[in-house]
C-alpha positions in Angstrom: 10.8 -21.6 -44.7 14.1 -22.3 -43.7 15.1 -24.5 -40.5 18.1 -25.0 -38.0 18.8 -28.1 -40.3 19.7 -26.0 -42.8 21.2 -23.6 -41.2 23.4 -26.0 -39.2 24.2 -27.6 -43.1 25.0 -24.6 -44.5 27.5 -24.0 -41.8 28.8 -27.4 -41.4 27.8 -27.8 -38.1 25.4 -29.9 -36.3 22.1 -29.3 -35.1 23.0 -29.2 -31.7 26.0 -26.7 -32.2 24.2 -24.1 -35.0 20.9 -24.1 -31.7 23.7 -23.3 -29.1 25.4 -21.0 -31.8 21.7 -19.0 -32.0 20.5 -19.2 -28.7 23.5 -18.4 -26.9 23.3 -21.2 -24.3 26.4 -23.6 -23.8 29.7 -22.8 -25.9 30.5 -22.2 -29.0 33.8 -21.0 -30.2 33.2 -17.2 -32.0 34.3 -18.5 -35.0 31.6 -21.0 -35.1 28.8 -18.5 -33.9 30.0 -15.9 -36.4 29.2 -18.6 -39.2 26.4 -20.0 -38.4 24.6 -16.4 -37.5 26.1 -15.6 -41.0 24.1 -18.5 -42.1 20.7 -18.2 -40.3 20.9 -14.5 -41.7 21.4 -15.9 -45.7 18.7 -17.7 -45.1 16.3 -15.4 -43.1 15.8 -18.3 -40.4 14.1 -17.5 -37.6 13.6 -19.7 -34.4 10.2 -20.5 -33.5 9.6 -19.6 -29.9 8.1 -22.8 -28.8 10.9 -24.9 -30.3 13.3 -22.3 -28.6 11.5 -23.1 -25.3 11.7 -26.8 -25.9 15.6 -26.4 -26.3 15.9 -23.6 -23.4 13.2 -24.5 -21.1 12.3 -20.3 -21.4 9.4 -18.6 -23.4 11.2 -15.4 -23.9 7.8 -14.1 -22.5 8.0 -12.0 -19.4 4.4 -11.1 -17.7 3.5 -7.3 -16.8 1.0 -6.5 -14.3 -0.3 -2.9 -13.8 -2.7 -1.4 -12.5 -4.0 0.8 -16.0 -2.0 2.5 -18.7 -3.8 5.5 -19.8 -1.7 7.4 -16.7 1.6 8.8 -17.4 3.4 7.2 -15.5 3.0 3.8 -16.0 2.8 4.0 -19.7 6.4 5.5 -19.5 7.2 2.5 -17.4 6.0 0.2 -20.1 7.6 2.1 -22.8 10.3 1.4 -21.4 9.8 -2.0 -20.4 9.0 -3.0 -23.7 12.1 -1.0 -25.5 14.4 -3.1 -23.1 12.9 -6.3 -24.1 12.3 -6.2 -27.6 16.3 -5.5 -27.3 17.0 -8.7 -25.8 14.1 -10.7 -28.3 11.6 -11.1 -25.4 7.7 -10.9 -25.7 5.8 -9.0 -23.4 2.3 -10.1 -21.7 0.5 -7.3 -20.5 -2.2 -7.6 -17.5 -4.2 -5.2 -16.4 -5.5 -5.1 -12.6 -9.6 -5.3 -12.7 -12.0 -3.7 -11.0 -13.7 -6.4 -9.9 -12.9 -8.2 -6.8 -13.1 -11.5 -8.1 -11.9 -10.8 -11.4 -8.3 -10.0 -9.5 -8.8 -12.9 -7.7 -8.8 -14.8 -10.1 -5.9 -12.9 -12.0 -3.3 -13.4 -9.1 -4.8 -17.6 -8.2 -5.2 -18.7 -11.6 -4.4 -16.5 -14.6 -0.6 -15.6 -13.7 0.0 -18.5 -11.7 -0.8 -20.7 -14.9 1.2 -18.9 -17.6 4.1 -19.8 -18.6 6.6 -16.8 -18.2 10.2 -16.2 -17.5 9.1 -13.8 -15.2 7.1 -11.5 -13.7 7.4 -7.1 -13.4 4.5 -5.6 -11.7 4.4 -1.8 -11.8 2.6 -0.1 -8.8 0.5 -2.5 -7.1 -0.1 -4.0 -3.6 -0.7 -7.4 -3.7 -2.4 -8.7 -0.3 -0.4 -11.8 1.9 -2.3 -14.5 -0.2 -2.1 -12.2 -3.8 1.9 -12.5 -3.0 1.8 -16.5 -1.6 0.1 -17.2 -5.1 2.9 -15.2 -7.2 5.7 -16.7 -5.0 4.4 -19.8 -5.6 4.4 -19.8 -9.1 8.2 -20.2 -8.5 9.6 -17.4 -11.4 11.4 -14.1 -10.9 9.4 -10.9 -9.5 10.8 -7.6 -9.9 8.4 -4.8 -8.7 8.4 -1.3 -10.1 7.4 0.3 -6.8 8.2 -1.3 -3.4 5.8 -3.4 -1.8 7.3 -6.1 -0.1 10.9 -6.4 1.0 11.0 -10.7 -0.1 10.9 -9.0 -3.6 13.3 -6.9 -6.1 12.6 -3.6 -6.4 12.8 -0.5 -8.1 11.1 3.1 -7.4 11.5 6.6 -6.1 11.0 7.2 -2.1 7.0 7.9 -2.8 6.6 9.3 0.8 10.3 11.3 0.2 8.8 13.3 -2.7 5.7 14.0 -0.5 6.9 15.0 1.7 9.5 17.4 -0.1 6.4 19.0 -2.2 5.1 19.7 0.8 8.1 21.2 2.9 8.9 23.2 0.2 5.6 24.5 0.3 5.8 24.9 4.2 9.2 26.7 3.4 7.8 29.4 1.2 5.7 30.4 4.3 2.1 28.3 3.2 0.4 27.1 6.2 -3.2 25.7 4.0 -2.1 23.3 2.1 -4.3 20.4 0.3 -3.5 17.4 -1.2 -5.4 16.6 -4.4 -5.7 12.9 -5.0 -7.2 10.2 -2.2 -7.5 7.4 -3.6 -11.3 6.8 -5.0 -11.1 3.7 -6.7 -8.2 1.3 -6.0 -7.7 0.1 -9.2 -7.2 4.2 -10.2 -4.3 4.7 -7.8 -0.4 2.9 -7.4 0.5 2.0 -4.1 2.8 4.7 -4.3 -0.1 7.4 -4.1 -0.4 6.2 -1.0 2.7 7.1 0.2 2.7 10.1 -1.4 -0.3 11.2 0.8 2.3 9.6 4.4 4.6 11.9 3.5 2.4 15.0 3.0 0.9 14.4 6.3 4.4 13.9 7.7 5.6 16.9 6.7 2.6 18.7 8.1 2.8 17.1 11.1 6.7 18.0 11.6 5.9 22.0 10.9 2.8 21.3 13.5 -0.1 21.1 11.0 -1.6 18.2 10.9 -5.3 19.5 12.4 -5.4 21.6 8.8 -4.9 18.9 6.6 -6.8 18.1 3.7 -6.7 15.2 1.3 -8.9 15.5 -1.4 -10.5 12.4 -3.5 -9.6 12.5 -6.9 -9.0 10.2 -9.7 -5.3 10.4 -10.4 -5.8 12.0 -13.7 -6.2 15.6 -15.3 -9.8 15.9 -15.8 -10.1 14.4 -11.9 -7.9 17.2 -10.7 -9.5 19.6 -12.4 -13.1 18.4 -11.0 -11.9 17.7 -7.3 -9.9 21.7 -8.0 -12.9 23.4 -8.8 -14.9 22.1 -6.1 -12.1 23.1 -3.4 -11.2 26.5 -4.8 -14.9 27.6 -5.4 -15.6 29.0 -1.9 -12.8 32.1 -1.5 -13.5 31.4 2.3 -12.3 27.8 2.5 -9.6 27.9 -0.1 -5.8 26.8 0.4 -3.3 28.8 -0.6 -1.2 25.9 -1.6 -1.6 22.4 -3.2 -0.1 19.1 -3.5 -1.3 17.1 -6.5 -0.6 13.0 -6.1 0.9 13.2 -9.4 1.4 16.3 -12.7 -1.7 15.2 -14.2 -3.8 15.9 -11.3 -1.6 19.2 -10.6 -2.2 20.2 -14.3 -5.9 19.4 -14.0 -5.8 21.8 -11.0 -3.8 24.6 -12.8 -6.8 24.6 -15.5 -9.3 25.0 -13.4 -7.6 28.2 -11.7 -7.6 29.8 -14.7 -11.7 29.2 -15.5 -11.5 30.4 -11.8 -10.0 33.5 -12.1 -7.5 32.5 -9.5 -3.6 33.6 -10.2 -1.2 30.9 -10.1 1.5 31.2 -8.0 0.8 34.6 -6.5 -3.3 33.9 -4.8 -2.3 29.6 -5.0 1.0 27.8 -5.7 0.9 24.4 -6.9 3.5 21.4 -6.8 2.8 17.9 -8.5 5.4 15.0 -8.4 6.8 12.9 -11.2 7.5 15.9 -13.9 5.3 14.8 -16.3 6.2 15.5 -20.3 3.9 18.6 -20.0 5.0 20.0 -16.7 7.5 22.0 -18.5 4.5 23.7 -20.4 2.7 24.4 -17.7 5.7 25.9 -16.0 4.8 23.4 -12.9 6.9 22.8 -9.6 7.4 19.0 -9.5 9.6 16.5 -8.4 11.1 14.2 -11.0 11.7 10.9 -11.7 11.9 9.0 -15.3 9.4 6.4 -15.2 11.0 5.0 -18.4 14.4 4.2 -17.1 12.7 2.6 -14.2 11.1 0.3 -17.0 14.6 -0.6 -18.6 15.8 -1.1 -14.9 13.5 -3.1 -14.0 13.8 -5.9 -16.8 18.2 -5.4 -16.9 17.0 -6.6 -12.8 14.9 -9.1 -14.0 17.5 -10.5 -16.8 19.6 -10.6 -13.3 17.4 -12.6 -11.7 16.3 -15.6 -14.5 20.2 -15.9 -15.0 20.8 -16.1 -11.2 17.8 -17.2 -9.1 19.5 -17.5 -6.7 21.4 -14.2 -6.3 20.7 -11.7 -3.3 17.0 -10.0 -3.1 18.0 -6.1 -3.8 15.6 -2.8 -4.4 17.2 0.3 -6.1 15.4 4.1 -5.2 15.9 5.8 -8.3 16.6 9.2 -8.4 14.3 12.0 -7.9 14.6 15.7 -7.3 12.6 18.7 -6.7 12.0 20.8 -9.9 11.5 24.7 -9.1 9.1 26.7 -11.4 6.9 29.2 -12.1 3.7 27.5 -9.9 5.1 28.2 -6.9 5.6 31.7 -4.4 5.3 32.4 -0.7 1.3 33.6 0.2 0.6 37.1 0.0 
């Protein structure tokens, strides 16, 4: 296996210059670079990360912390996480948030603290005062996917915005029931940003003067959750909304199936909106308000990048754009 000794002889350079050359730290005339990356490619070299860290004093490593993938959402988000990354030769290491309430203990004192990364995305959590002291003192970058503390980077939609809009556009078409599917149950199942979701459905209700009719429903954020936590609401024809609010599509979606085992005609006897325009919510012809979870996962390691280059450059979020998707799931009430 070939080495930077060789590479460096078969440019006719040093050591020192054909590592600076490869790693891109320090100068190197483009010349120079040109011939020794036309070297390390002749002879397939590749630099072994812990001798790169030696030389750097970076893994290439970046840590993710989420709090479960088998959601939409943050899978986008670390689809594109991971595309941006592997672009720039970084390795990813992935945490998950446990259930248990020492296991996350133990995550945020000991596990991440420990590790040696470059830095640190988490995607949709809420880390409590001493969950953020231990992170902070762990001394690397922090970008957040999802806003949760303004002494960190951040990128996201307005959460409580797009609840807010589902709802009023709801309100708007003349519905005066409205539910929201999707109370958080477990918090390990649900973002921080479910959350907000839910403030800006009740502020919305509250500005068109409903709040005594408001209903937030527990359900796991997922389709088979909505579709459970759906057929129990809808099942009484007495006590049934003419409208609802899903936390995300998924739940929506999950709703939307269980009015057709129902019976019940979708938009004209319920409308529905969900939020985040998941890759089936075209399908399903379902109102929604969009956002690209993936781009927010290249965002957030391009803000990241900006961060282990400049540490100490200006603390900045970014709202990412979002917009209310009309379809075939909503009407005004008969």
């Amino acid at each position: 296996m070939s080495t930077i000794a060789d590479v460096a002889a078969r440019a006719g350079v040093s050591k020192a210059t054909a590592s600076r050359a490869l790693s891109g730290r320090g100068y190197v005339s483009d010349e120079t670079r040109q011939r020794v990356q036309a070297a390390a490619t002749a002879l397939a070299y590749v630099a072994h990360s812990s001798a790169t860290s030696l030389a750097t004093g970076r893994t290439q490593t970046v840590g993710v912390v989420m709090p479960r993938v088998d959601r939409w959402f943050f899978a986008e988000v670390l689809s594109g996480i991971q595309q941006a990354l592997f672009a720039l030769d970084y390795d990813l290491a992935l945490y998950g948030i446990p259930d248990n309430a020492r296991s996350r203990e133990r995550l945020f004192t000991t596990m991440l603290p420990r590790r040696r990364f470059d830095g640190i995305i988490a995607v949709g959590i809420q880390p409590d005062a001493v969950e953020l002291e231990h992170l902070r003192r762990a001394q690397r970058p922090l970008v957040s996917v999802g806003p949760y503390s303004d002494s960190v980077t951040s990128i996201a939609i307005d959460d409580r915005a797009a609840g807010r809009i589902a709802t009023e556009h709801l309100i708007e078409l003349g519905h005066t029931d409205i539910a929201f599917l999707g109370a958080a149950g477990t918090a390990n199942a649900h973002s921080f940003g479910d959350a907000r979701r839910i403030d800006g459905y009740r502020e919305a209700l509250a500005s068109a003067g409903l709040s005594s009719v408001a209903r937030v429903i527990e359900t796991e954020p997922t389709m088979p959750g909505g579709y459970a936590a759906a057929a129990e609401l809808l099942g009484d024809r007495r006590s049934r909304p003419t409208a609802i609010v899903g936390v995300c599509d998924e739940a929506a979606i999950g709703a939307m199936i269980a009015t057709r085992r129902l019976g019940i005609a979708v938009p004209t006897e319920l409308s529905i909106v969900g939020i985040d325009d998941h890759q089936h919510a075209e399908m399903f012809a379902l109102t929604t308000i969009r956002q690209a979870p993936r781009d927010q996962g290249v965002d957030a390691v391009r803000m990241l990048r900006e961060r282990i280059d400049h540490p100490d450059a200006p603390l900045g979020s970014v709202v990412a754009s979002s917009a209310l998707v009309v379809r075939a799931s909503t009407a005004a009430p008969r």
